[in-house]
Structures are given as structure tokens and as C-alpha cells.
Jmol script that loads the backbone (N, CA, C; Angstrom):
load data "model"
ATOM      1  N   UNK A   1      18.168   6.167 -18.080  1.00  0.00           N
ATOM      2  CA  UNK A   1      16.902   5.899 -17.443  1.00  0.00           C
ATOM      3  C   UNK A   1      17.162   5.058 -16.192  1.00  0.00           C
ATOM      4  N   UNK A   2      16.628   5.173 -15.305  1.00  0.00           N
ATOM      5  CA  UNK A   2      16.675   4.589 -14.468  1.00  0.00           C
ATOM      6  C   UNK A   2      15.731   3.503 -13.994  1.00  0.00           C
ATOM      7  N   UNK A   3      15.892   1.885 -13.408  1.00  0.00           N
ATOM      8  CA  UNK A   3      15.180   1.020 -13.669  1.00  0.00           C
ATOM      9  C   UNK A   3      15.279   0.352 -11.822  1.00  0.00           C
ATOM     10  N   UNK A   4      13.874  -0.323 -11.626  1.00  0.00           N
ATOM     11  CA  UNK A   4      14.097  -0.790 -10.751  1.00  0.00           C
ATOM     12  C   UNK A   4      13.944  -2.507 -10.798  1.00  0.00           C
ATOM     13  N   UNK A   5      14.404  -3.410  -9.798  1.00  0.00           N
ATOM     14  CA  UNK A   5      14.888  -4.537 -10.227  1.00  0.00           C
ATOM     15  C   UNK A   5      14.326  -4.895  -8.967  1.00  0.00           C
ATOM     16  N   UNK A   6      13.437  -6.373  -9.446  1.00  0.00           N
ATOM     17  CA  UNK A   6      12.541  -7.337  -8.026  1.00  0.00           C
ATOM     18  C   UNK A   6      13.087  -8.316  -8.726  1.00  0.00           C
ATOM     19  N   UNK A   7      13.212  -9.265  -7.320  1.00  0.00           N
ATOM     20  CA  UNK A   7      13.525 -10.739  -7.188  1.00  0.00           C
ATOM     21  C   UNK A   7      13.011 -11.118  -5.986  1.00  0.00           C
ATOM     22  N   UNK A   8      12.680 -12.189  -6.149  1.00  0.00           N
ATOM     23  CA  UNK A   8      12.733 -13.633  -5.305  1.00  0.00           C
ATOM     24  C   UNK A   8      13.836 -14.298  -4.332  1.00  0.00           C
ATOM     25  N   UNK A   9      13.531 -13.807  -3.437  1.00  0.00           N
ATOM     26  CA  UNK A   9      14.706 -14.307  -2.568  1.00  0.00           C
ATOM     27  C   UNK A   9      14.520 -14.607  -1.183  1.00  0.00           C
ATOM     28  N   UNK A  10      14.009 -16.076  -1.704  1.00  0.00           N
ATOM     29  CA  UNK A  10      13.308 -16.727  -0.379  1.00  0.00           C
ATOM     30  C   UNK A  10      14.188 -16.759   0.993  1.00  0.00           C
ATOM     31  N   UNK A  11      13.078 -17.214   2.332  1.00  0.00           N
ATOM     32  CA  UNK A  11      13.604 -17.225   3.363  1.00  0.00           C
ATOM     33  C   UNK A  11      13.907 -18.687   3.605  1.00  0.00           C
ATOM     34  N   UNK A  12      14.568 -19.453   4.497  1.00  0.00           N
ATOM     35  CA  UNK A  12      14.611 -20.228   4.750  1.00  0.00           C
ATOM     36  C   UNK A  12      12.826 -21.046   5.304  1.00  0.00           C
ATOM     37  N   UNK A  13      11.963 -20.715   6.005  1.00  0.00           N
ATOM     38  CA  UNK A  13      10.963 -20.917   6.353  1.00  0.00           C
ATOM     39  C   UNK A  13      10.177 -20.791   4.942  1.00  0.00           C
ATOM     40  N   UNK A  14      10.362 -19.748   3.447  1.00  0.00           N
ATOM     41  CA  UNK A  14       9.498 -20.109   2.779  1.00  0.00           C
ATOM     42  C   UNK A  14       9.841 -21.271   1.995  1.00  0.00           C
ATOM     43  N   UNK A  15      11.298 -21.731   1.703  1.00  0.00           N
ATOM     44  CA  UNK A  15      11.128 -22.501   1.169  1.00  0.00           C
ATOM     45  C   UNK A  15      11.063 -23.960   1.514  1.00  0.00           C
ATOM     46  N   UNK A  16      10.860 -23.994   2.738  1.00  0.00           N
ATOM     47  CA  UNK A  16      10.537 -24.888   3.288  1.00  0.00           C
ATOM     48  C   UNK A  16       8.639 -25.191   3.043  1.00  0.00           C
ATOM     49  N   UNK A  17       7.896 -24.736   2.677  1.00  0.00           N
ATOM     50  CA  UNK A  17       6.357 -24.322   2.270  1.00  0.00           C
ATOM     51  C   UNK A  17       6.505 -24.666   0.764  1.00  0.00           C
ATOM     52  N   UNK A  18       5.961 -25.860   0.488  1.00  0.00           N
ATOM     53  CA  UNK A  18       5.657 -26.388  -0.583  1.00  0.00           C
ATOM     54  C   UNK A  18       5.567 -25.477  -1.791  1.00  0.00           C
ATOM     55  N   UNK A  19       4.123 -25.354  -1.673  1.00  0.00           N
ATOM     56  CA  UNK A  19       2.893 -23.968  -2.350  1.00  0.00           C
ATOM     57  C   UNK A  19       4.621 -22.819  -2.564  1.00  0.00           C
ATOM     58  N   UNK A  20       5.047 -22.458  -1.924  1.00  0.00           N
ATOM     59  CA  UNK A  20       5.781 -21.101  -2.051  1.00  0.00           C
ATOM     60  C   UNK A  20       7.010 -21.397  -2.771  1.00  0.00           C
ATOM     61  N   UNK A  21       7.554 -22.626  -2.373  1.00  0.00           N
ATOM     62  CA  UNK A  21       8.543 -22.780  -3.169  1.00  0.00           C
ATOM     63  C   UNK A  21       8.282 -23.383  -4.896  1.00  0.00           C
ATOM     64  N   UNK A  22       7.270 -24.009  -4.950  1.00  0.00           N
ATOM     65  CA  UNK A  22       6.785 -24.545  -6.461  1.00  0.00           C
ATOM     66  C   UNK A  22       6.608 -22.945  -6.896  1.00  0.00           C
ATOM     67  N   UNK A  23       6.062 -21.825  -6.525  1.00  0.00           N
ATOM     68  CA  UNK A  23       5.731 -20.925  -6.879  1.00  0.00           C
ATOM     69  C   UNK A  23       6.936 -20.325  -7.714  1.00  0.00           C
ATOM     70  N   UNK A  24       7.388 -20.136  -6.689  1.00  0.00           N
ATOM     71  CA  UNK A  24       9.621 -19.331  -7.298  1.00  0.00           C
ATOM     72  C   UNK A  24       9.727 -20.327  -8.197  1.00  0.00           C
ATOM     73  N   UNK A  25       9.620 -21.710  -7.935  1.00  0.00           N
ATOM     74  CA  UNK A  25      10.352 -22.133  -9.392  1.00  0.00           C
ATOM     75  C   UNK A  25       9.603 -22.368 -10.684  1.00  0.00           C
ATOM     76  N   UNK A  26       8.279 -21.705 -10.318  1.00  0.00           N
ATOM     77  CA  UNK A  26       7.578 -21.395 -11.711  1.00  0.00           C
ATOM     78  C   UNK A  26       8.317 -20.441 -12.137  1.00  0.00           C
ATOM     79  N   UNK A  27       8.366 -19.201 -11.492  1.00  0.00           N
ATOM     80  CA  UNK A  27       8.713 -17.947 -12.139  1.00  0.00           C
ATOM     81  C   UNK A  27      10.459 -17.834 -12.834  1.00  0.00           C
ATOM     82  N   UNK A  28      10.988 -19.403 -12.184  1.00  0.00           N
ATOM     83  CA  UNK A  28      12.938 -18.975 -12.841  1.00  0.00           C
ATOM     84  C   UNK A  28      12.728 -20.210 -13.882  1.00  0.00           C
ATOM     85  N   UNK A  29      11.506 -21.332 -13.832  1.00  0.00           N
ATOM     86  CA  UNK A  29      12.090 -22.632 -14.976  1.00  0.00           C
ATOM     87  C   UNK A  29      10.803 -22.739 -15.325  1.00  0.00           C
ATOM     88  N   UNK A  30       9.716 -22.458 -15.854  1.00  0.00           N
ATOM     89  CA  UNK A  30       8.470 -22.373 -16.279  1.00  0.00           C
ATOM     90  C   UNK A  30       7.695 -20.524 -16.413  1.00  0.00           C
ATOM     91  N   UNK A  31       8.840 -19.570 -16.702  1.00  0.00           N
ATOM     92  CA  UNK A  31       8.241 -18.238 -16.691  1.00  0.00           C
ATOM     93  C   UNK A  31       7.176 -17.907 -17.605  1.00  0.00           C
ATOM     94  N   UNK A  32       6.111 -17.273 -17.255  1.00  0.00           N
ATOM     95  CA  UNK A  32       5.115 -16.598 -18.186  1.00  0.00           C
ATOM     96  C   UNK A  32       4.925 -15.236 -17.136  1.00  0.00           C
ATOM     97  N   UNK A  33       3.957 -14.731 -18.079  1.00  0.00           N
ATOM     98  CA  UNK A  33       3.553 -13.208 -17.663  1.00  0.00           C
ATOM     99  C   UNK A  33       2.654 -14.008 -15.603  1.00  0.00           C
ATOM    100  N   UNK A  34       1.370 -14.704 -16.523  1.00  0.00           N
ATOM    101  CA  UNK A  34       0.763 -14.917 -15.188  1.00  0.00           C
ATOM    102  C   UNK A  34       1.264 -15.275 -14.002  1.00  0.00           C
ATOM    103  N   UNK A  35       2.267 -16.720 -14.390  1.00  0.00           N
ATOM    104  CA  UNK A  35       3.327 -16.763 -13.632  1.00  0.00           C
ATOM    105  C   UNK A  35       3.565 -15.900 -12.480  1.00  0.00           C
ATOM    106  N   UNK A  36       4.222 -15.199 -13.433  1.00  0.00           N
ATOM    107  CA  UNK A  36       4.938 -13.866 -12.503  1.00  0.00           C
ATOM    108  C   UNK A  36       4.262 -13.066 -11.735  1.00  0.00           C
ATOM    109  N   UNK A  37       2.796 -12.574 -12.286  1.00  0.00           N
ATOM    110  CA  UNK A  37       1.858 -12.027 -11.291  1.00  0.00           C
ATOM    111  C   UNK A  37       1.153 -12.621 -10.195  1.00  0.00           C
ATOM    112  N   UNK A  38       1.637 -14.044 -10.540  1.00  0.00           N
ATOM    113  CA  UNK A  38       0.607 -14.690  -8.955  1.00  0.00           C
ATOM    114  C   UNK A  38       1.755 -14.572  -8.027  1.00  0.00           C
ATOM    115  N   UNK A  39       3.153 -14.715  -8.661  1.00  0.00           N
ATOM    116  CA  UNK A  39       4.439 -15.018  -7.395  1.00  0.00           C
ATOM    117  C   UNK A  39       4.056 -13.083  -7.198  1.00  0.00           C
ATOM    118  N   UNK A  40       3.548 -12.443  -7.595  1.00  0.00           N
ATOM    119  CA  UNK A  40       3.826 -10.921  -7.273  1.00  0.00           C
ATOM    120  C   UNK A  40       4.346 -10.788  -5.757  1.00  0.00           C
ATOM    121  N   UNK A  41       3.666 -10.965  -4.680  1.00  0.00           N
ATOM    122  CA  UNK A  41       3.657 -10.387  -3.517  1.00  0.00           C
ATOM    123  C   UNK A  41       5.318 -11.662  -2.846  1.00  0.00           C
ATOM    124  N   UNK A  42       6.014 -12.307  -4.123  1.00  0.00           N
ATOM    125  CA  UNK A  42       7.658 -12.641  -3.499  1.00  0.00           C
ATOM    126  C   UNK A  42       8.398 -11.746  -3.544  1.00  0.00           C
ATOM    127  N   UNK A  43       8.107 -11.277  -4.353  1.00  0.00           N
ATOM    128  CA  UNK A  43       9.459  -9.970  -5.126  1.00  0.00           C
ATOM    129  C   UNK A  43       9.388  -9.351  -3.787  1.00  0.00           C
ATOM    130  N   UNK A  44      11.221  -8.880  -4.029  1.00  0.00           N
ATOM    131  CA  UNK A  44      11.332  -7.559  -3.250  1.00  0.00           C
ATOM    132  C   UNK A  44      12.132  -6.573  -4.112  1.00  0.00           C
ATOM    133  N   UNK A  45      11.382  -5.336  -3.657  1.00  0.00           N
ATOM    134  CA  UNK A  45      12.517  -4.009  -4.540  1.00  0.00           C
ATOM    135  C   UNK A  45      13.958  -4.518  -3.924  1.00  0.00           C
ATOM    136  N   UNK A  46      15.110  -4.790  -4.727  1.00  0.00           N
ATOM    137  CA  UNK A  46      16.173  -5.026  -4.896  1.00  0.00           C
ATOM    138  C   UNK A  46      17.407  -4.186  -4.936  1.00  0.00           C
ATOM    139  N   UNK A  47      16.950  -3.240  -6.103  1.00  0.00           N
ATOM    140  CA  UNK A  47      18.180  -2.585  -6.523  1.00  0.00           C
ATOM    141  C   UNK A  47      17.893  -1.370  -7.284  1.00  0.00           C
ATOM    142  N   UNK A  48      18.201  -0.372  -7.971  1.00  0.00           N
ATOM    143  CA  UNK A  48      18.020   0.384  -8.721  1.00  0.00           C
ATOM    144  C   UNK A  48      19.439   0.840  -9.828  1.00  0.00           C
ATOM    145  N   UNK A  49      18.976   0.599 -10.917  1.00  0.00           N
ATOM    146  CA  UNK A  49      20.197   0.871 -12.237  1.00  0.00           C
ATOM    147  C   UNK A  49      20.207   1.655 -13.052  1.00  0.00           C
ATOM    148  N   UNK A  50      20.815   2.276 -13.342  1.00  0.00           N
ATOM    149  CA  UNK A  50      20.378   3.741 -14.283  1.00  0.00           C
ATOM    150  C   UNK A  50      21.574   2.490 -15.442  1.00  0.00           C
ATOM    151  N   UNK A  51      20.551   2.791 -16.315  1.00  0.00           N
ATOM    152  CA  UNK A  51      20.709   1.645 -17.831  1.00  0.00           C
ATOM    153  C   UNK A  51      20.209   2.730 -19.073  1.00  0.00           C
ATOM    154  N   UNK A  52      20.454   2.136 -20.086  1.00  0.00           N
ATOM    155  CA  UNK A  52      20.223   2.671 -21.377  1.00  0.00           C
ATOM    156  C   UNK A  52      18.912   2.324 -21.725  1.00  0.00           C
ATOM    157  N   UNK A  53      18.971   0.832 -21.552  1.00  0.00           N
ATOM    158  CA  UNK A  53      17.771  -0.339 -22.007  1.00  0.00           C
ATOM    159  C   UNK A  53      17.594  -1.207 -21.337  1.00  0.00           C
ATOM    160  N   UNK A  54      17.045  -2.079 -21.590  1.00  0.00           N
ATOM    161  CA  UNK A  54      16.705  -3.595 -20.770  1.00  0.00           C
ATOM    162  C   UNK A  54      17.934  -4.270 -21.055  1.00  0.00           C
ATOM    163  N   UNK A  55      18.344  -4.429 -21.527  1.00  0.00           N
ATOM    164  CA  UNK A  55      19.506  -5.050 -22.604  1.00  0.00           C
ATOM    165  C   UNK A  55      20.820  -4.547 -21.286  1.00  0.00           C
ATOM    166  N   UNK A  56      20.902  -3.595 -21.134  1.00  0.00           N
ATOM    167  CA  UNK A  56      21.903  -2.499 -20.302  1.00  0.00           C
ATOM    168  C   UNK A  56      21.424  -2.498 -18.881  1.00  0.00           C
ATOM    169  N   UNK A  57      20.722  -2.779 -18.250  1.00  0.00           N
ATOM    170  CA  UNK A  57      20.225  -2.929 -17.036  1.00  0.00           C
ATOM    171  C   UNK A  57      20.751  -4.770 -16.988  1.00  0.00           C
ATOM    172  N   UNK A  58      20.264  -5.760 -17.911  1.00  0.00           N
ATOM    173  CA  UNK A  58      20.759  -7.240 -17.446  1.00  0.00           C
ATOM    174  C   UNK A  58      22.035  -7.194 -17.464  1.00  0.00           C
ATOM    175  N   UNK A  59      22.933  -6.508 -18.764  1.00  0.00           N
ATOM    176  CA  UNK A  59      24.563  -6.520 -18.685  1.00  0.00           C
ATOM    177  C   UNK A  59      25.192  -5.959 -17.141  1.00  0.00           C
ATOM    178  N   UNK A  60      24.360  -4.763 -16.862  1.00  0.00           N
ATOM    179  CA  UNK A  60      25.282  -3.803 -15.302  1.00  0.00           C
ATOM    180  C   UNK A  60      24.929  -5.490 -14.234  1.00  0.00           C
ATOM    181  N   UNK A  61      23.812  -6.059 -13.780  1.00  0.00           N
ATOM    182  CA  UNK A  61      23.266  -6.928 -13.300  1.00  0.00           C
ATOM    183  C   UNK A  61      23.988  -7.972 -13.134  1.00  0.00           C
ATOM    184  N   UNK A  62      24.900  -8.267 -14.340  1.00  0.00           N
ATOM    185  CA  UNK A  62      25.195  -9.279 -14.459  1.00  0.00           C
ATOM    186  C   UNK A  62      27.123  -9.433 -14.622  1.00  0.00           C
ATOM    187  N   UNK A  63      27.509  -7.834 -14.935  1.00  0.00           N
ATOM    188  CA  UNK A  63      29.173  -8.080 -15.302  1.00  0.00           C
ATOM    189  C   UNK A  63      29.482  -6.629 -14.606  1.00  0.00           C
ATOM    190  N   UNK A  64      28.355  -5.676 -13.985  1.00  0.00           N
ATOM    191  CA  UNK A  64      29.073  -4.382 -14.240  1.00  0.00           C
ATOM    192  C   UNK A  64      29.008  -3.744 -14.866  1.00  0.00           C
ATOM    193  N   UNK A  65      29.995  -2.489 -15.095  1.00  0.00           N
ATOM    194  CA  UNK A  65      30.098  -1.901 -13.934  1.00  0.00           C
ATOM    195  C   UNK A  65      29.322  -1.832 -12.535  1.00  0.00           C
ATOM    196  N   UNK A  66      29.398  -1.800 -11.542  1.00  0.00           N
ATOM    197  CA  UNK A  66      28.983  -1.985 -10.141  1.00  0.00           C
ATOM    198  C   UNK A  66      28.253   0.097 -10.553  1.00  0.00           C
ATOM    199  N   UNK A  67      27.294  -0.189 -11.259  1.00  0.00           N
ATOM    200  CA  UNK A  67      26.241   1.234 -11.110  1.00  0.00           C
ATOM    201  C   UNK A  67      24.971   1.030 -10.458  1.00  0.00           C
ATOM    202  N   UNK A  68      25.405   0.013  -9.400  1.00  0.00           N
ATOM    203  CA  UNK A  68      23.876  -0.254  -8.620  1.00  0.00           C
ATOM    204  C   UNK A  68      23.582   0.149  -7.561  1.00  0.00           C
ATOM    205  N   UNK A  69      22.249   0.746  -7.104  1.00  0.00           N
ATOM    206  CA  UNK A  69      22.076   1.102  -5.672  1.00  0.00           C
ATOM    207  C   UNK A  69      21.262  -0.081  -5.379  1.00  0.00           C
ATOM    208  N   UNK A  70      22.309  -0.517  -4.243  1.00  0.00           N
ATOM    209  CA  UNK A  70      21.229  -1.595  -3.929  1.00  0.00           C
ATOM    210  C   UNK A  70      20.555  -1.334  -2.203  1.00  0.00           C
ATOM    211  N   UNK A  71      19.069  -1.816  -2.320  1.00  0.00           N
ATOM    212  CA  UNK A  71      18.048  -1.807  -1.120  1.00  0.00           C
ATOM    213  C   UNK A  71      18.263  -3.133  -0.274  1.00  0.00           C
ATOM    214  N   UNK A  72      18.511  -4.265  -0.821  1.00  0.00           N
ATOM    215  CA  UNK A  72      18.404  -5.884  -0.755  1.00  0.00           C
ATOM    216  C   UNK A  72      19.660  -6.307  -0.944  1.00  0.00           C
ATOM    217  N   UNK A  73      20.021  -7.886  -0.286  1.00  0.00           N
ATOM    218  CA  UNK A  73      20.615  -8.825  -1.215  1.00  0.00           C
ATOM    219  C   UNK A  73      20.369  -8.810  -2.186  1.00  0.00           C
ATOM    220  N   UNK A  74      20.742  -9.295  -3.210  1.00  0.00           N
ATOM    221  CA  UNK A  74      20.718  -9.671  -4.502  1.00  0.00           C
ATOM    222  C   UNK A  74      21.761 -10.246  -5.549  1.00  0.00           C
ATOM    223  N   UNK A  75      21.011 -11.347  -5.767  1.00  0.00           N
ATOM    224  CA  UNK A  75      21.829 -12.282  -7.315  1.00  0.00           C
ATOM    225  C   UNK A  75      21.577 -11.339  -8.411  1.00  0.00           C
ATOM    226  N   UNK A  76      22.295 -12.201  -9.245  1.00  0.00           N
ATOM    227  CA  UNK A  76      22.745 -11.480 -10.529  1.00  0.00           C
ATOM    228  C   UNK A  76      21.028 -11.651 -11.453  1.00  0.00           C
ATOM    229  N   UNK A  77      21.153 -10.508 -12.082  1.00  0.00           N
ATOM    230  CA  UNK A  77      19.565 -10.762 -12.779  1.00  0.00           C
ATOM    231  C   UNK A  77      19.604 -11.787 -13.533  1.00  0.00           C
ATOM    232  N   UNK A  78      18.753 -12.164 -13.694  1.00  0.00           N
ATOM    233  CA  UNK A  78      18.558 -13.749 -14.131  1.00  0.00           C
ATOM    234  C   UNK A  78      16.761 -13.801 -14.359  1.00  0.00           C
ATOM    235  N   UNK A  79      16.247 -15.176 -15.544  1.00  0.00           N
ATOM    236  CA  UNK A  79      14.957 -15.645 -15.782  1.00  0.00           C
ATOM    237  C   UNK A  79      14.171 -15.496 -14.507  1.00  0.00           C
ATOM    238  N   UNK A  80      13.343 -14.437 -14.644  1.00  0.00           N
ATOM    239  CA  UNK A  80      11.886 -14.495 -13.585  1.00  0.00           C
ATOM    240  C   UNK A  80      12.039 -13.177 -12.862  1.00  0.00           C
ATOM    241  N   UNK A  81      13.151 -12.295 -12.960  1.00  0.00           N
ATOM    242  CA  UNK A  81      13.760 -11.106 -12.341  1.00  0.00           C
ATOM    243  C   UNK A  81      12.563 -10.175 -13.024  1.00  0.00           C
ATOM    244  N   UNK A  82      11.904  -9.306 -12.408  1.00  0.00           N
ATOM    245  CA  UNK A  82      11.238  -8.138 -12.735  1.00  0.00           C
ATOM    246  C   UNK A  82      11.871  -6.852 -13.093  1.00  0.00           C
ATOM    247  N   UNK A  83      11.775  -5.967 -13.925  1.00  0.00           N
ATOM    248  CA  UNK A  83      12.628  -4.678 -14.112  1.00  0.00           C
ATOM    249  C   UNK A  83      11.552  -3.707 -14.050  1.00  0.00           C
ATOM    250  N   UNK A  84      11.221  -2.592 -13.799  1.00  0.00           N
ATOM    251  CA  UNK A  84      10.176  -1.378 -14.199  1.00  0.00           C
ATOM    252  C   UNK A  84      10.987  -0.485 -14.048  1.00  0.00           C
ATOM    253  N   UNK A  85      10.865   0.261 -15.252  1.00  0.00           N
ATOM    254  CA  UNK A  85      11.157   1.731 -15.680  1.00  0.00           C
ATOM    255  C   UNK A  85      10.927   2.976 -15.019  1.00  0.00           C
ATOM    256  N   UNK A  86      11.166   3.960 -15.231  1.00  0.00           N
ATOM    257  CA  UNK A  86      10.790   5.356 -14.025  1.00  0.00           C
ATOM    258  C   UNK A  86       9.325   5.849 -14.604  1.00  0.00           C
ATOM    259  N   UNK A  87       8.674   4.917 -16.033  1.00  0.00           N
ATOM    260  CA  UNK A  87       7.720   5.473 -16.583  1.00  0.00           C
ATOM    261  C   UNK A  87       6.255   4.152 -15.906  1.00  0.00           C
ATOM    262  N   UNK A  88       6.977   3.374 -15.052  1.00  0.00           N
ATOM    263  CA  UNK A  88       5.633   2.063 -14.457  1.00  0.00           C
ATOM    264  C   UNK A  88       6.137   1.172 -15.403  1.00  0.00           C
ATOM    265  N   UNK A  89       6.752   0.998 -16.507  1.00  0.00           N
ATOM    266  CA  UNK A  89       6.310   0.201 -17.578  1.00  0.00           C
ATOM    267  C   UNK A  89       7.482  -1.085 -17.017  1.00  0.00           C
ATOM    268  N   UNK A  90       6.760  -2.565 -16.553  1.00  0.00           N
ATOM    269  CA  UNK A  90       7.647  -3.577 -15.841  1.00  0.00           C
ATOM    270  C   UNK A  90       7.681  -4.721 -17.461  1.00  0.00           C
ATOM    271  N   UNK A  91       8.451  -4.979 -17.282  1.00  0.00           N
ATOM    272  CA  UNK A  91       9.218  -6.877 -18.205  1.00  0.00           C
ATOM    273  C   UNK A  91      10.150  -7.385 -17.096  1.00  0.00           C
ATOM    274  N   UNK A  92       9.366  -8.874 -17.136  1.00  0.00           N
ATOM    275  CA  UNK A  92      10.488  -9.623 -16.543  1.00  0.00           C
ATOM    276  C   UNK A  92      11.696 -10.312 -17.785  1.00  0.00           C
ATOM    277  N   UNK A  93      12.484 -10.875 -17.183  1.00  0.00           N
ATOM    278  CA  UNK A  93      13.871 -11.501 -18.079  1.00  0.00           C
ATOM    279  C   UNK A  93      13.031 -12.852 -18.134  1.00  0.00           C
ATOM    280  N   UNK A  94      12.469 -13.219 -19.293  1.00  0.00           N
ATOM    281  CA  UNK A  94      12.265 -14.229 -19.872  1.00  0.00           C
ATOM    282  C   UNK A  94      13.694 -14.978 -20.458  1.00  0.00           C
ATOM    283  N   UNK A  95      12.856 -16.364 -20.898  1.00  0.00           N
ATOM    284  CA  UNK A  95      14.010 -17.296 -21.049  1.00  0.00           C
ATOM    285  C   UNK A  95      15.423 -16.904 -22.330  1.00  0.00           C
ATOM    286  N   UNK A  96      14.186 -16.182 -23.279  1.00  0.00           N
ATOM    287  CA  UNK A  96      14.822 -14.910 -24.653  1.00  0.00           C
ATOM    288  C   UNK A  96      14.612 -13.635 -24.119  1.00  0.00           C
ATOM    289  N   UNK A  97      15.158 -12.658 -23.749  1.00  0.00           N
ATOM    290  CA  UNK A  97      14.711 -11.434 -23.790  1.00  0.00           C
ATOM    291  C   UNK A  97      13.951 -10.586 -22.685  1.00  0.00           C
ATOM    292  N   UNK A  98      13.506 -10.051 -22.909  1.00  0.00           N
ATOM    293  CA  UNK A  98      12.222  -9.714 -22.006  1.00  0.00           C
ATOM    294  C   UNK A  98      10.677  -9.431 -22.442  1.00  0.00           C
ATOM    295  N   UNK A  99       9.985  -9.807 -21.213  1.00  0.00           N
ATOM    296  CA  UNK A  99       8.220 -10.227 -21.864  1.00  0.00           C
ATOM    297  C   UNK A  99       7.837  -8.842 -20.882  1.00  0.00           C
ATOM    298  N   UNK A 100       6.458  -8.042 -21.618  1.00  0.00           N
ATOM    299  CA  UNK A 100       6.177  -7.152 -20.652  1.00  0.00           C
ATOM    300  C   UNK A 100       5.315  -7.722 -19.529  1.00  0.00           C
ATOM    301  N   UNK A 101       4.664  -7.165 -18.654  1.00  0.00           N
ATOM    302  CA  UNK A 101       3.972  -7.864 -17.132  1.00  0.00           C
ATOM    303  C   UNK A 101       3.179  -6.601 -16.752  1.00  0.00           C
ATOM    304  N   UNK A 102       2.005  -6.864 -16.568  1.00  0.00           N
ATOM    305  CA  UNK A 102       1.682  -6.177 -15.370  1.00  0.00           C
ATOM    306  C   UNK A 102       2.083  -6.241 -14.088  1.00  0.00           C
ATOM    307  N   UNK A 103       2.546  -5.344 -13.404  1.00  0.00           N
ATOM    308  CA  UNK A 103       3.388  -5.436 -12.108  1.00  0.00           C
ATOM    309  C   UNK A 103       3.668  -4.236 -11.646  1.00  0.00           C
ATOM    310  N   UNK A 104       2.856  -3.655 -10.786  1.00  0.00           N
ATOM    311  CA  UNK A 104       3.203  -2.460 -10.577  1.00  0.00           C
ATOM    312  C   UNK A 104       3.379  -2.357  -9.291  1.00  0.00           C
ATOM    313  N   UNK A 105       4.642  -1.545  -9.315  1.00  0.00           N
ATOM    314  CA  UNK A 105       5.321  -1.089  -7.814  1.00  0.00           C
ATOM    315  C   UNK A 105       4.209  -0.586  -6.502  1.00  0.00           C
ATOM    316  N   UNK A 106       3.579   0.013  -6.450  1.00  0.00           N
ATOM    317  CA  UNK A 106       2.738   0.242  -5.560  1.00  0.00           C
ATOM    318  C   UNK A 106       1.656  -0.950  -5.170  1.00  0.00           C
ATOM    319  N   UNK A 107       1.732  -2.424  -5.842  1.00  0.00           N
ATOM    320  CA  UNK A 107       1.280  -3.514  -4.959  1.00  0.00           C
ATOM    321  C   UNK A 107       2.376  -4.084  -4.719  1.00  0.00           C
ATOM    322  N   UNK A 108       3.704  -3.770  -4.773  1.00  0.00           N
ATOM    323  CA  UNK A 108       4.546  -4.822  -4.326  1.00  0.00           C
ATOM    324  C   UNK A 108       4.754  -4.355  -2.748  1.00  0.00           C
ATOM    325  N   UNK A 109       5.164  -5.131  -1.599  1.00  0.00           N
ATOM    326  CA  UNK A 109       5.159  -5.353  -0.316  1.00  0.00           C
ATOM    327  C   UNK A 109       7.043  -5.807  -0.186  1.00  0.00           C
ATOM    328  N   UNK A 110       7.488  -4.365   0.083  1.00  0.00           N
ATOM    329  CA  UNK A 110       8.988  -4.390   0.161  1.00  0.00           C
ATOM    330  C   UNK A 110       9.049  -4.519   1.420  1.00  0.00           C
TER     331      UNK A 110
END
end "model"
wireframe off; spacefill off
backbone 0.3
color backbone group
């Protein structure tokens, strides 16, 4: 299956902006679903991973194999990282696991 992968990956000017930077570090050291939907419009499409599972999309993310197409920079997936499926269906990497989210690709602003 193939999965797509948003992160947070501020500019120098945003994190200099109070409001924007408290925001990102809700979503990597205080994550919840809402959380994540107010930071919505930080994310950028990142990368794309053809994975088994969620489980298999954080391992490629994080050790490899290098099966990534990537659009962006990008860190290693990590707490507050968004994933959505080829079916819409998004979870971010919570602090255990992954939590599902509303988050759908067609409001994100790549």
C-alpha cells in the first residue's frame, strides 16, 4: 500500500512567531487528534512509502530501506508526523502507536 507522509518543518521566520512555534510543539510533545488538526495547514506532503502497515511505513522512515519518494526535506518520522493511506484514511504517530485524525489531503496547502 502506499502511504503518504506530512510533517512540520518550519521556516526560520515561522519559528521565530510565537503562536506558530507553540503550535509545532503541541503537535511533537503534547499530541492529540485536535492538536494536529489546528497545526493542519503546517504540514507539508513530504514523502511517499509503499509499506505493509503503519508499523512498516515508521520502520522504512526511520532505518530503511531507502523505499521513499521524497517531494520535501524530511526527518525521520517521528510523534506528530501525519501518514494517509491511498484509501484517505490519515493517523498521526502518537506517543504509542498511531491515533486516527481527520486530515485530509485535499485541505492540506503543499
Amino acid at each position: 500500500m502506499k502511504y503518504t507522509v506530512y510533517q512540520i518543518n518550519l521556516s526560520d521566520e515561522q519559528n521565530d512567531v510565537f503562536e506558530i512555534r507553540e503550535m509545532y510543539l503541541d503537535t511533537t510533545f503534547r499530541p492529540s487528534a485536535d492538536k494536529i488538526v489546528a497545526s493542519r495547514n503546517l504540514y507539508q506532503k513530504v514523502c511517499m512509502i509503499e509499506a505493509v502497515d503503519l508499523e512498516h511505513v515508521f520502520e522504512i522512515g526511520n532505518i530503511g530501506p531507502d523505499e521513499i519518494k521524497r517531494f520535501k526535506p524530511m526527518h525521520s518520522i517521528s510523534v506528530g508526523d501525519v501518514v494517509v493511506d491511498e484509501f484517505g484514511v490519515a493517523n498521526f504517530v502518537d506517543s504509542f502507536g498511531f491515533t486516527p485524525v481527520d486530515f485530509f489531503e485535499e485541505e492540506i496547502v503543499s
